[in-house]
C-alpha positions as CSV (number, residue, x, y, z in Angstrom):
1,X,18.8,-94.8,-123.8
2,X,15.4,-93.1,-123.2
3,X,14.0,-94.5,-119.3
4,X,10.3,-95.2,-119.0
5,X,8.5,-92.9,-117.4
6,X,5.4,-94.3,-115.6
7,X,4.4,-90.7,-114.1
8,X,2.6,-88.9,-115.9
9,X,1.0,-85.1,-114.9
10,X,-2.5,-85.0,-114.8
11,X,-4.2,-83.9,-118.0
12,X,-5.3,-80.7,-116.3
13,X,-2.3,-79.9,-114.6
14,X,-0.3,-80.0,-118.1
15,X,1.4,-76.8,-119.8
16,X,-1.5,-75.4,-121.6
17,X,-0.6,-73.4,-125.0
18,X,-1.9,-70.1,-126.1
19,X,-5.4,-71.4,-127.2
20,X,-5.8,-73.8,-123.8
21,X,-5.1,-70.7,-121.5
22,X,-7.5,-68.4,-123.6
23,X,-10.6,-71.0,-123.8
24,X,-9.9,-71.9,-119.5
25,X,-9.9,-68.0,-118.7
26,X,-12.8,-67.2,-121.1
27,X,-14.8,-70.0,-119.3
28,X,-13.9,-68.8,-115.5
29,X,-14.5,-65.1,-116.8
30,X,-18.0,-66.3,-118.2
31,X,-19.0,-67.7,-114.9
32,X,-17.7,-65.0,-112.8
33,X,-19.8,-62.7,-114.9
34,X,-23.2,-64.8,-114.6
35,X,-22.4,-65.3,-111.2
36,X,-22.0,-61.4,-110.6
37,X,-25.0,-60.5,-112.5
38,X,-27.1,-63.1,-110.5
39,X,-26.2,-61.4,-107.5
40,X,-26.8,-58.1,-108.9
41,X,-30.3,-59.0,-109.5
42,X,-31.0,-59.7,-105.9
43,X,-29.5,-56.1,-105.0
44,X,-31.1,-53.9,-107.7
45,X,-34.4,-53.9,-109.6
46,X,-32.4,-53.4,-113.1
47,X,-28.8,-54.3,-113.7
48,X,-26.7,-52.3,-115.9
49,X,-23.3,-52.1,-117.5
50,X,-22.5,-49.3,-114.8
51,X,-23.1,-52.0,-112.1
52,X,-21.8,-54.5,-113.8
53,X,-18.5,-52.7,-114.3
54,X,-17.9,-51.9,-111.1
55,X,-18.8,-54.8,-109.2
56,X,-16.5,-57.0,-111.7
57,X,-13.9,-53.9,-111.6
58,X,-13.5,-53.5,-115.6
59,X,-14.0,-51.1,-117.6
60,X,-17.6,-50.3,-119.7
61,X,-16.2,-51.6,-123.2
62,X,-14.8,-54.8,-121.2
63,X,-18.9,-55.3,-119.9
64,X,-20.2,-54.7,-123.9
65,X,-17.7,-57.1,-125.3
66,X,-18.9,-60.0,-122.8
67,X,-22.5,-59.2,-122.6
68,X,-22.3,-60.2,-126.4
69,X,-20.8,-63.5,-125.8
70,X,-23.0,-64.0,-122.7
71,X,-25.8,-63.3,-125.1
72,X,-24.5,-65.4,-127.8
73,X,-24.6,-68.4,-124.9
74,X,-27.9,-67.4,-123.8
75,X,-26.8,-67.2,-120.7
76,X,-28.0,-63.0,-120.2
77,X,-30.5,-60.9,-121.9
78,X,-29.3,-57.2,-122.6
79,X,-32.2,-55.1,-123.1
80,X,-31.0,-51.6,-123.7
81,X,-32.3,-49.3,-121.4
82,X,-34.4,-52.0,-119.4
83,X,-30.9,-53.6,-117.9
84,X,-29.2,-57.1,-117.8
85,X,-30.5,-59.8,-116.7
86,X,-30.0,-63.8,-116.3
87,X,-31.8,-66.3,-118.7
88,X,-32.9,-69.5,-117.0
89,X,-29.8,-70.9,-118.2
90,X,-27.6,-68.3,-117.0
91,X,-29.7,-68.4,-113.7
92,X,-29.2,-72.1,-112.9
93,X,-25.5,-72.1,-113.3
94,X,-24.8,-69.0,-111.1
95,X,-27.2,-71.2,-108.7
96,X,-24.8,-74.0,-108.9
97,X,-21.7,-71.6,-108.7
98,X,-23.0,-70.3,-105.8
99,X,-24.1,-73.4,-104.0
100,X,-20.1,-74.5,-104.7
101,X,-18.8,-71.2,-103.6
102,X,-20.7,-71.3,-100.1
103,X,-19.4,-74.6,-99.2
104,X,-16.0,-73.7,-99.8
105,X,-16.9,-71.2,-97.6
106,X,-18.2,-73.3,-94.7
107,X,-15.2,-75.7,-95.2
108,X,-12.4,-73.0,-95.3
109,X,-13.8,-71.7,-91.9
110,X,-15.6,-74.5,-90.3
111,X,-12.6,-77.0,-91.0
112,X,-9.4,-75.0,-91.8
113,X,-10.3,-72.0,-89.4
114,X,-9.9,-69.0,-91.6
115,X,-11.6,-65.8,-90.8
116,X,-15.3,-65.3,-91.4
117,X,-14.6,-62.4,-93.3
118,X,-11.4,-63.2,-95.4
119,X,-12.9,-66.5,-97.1
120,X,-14.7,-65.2,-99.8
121,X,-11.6,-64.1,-102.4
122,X,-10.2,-67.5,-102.1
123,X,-13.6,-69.4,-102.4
124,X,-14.5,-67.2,-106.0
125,X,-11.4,-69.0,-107.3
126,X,-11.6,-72.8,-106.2
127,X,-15.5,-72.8,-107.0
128,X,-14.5,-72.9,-111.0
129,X,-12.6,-76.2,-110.4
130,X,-14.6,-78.4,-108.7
131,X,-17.7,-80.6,-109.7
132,X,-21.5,-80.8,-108.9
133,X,-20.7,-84.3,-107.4
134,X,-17.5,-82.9,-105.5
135,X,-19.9,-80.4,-104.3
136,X,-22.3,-82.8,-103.0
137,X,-19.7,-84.9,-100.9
138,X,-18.6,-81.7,-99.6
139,X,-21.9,-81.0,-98.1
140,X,-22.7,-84.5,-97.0
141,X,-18.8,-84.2,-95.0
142,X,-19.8,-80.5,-93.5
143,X,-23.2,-81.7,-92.1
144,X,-25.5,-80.5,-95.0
145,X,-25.4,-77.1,-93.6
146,X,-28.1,-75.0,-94.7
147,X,-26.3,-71.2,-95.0
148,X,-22.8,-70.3,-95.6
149,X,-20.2,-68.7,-92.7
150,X,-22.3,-65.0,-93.7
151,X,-25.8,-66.7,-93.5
152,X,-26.6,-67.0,-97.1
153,X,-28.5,-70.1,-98.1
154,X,-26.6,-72.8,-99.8
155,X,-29.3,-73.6,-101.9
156,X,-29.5,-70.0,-103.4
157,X,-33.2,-70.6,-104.7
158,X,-34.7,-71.1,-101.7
159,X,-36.7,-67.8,-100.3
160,X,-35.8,-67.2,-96.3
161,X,-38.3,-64.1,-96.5
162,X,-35.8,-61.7,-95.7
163,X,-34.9,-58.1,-97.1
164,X,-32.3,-55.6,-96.7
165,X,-32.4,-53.6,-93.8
166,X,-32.3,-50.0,-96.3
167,X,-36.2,-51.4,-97.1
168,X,-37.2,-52.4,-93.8
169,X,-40.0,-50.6,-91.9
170,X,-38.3,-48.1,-89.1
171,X,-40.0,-48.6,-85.5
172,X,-39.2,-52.7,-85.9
173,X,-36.9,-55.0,-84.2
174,X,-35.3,-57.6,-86.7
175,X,-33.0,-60.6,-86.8
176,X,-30.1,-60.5,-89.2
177,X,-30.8,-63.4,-91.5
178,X,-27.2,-63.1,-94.2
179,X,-24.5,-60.5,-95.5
180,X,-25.0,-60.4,-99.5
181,X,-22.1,-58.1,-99.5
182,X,-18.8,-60.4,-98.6
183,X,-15.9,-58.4,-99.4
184,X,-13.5,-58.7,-96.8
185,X,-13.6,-54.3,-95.6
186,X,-17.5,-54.6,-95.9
187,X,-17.3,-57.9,-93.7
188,X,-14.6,-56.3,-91.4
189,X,-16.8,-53.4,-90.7
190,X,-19.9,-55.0,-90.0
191,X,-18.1,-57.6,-87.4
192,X,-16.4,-54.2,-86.1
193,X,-20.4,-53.0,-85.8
194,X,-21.1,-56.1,-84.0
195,X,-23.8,-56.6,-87.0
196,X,-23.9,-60.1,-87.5
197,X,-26.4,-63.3,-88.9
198,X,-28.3,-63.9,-85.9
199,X,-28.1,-60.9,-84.0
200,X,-31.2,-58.3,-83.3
201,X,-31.6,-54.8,-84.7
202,X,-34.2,-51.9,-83.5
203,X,-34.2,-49.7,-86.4
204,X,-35.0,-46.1,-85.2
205,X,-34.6,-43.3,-87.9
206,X,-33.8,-42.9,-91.5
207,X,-32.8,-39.7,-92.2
208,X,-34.8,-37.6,-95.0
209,X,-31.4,-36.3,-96.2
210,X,-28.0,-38.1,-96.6
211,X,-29.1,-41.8,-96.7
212,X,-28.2,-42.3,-93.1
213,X,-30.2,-45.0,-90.9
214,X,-29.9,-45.0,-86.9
215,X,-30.7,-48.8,-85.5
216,X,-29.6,-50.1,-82.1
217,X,-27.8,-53.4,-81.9
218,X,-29.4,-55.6,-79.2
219,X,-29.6,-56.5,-76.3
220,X,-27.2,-54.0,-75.2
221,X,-29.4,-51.4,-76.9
222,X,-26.0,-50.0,-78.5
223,X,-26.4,-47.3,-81.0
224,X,-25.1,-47.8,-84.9
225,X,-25.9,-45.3,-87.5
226,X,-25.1,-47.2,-91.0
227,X,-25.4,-45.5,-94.8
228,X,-27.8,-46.5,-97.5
229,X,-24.2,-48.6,-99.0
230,X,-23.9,-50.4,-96.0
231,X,-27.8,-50.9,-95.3
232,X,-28.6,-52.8,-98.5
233,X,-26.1,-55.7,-97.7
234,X,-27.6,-56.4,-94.2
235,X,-30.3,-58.9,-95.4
236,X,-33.0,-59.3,-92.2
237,X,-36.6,-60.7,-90.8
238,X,-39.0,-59.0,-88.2
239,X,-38.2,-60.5,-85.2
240,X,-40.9,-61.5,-82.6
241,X,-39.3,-59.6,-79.5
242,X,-40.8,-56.2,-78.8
243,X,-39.1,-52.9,-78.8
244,X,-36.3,-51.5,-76.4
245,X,-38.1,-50.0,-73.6
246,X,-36.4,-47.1,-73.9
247,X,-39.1,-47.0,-77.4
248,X,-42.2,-48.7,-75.8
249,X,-44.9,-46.4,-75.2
């Protein structure tokens, strides 16, 4: 005699067949591309497949093949030999992706307690599954905060004025504003540096050779020397305090 069953699995939670799987990867894969090209922007004046490969760690043919598709969705523009870059379209859903990603961000540290810098694997894979209006009662629950655990702005299209310490004028003191860079060794190195949102830098020197930078990290006026890979991710304003003495004249 066949029982009743008044359980049933959620729809999205169901054994998916061949096609399912292919069309829910395709769709994570298409924002995680958007996404990464968005943020690519932001780092680099023009974006191409080189970048793109190795930020989303895939080899050249594996870019080509998606650019088409992201094309196809108007989501990207490819311009050969002028780079990649976001359409309007492609631009306000890596907005939203990102807006979701930095509150999963805030939650997993603020509320669960995970490291500041081991949140941001784990926060790339739950942004894909929940909602705009999830989102929103997310932030309403946190506080509305206005930056994620690195200092990036939740609301990705506002401008805070910074810039990235590699293009930042040497004999200035500046105040760490965000870390665009969040894998978890960059993040582990810079916390290891003591170079932090919030904290003040005196940039010295920039060598002519070798894409070194000497800074001091403030108050304690202890000194950091950083590479050009390292400098770009360290996102900063001009601070009002004056110089070290030690560079006063």
């Amino acid at each position: 005699m066949k029982r009743d069953v008044g359980l049933r699995v959620p729809a999205s939670c169901r054994p998916k067949n061949a096609r399912s799987r292919e069309k829910t990867y395709l769709s994570e894969s298409i924002e995680e591309y958007v996404e990464g090209i968005y943020r690519l922007e932001k780092e680099y004046d023009a974006v191409g497949t080189g970048e793109i490969s190795r930020y989303m760690n895939v080899a050249p043919a594996s870019v080509t093949t998606m650019l088409k598709k992201l094309n196809g969705l108007k989501l990207v523009e490819h311009t050969p030999y002028h780079g990649v870059k976001c359409t309007p379209k492609g631009e306000a859903l890596a907005i939203e992706l990102l807006r979701r990603h930095r509150l999963i961000e805030r939650l997993l540290v603020d509320f669960i307690g995970l490291p500041w810098d081991g949140v941001h694997d784990l926060a790339c894979k739950l942004e894909h599954y929940i909602s705009a209006d999830v989102a929103g009662r997310m932030s309403v629950a946190l506080g509305n905060p206005r930056t994620c655990p690195h200092g990036n702005p939740i609301d990705e299209s506002e401008d805070d004025g910074s810039q990235s310490l590699w293009e930042s004028m040497m004999g200035q003191t500046y105040t760490i504003l965000k870390i665009t860079n969040e894998r978890e060794d960059y993040l582990s190195y810079l916390k290891n540096l003591g170079l932090l949102p919030g904290v003040q830098v005196y940039l010295k020197e920039c060598t002519p050779f070798g894409d070194m930078m000497s800074l001091e990290v403030l108050p304690e006026g202890r000194s950091v020397s950083i590479g050009r890979e390292v400098a770009i991710g360290v996102w900063a304003v001009p601070s009002s305090g004056a110089a070290p003495k030690s560079h006063q004249k």
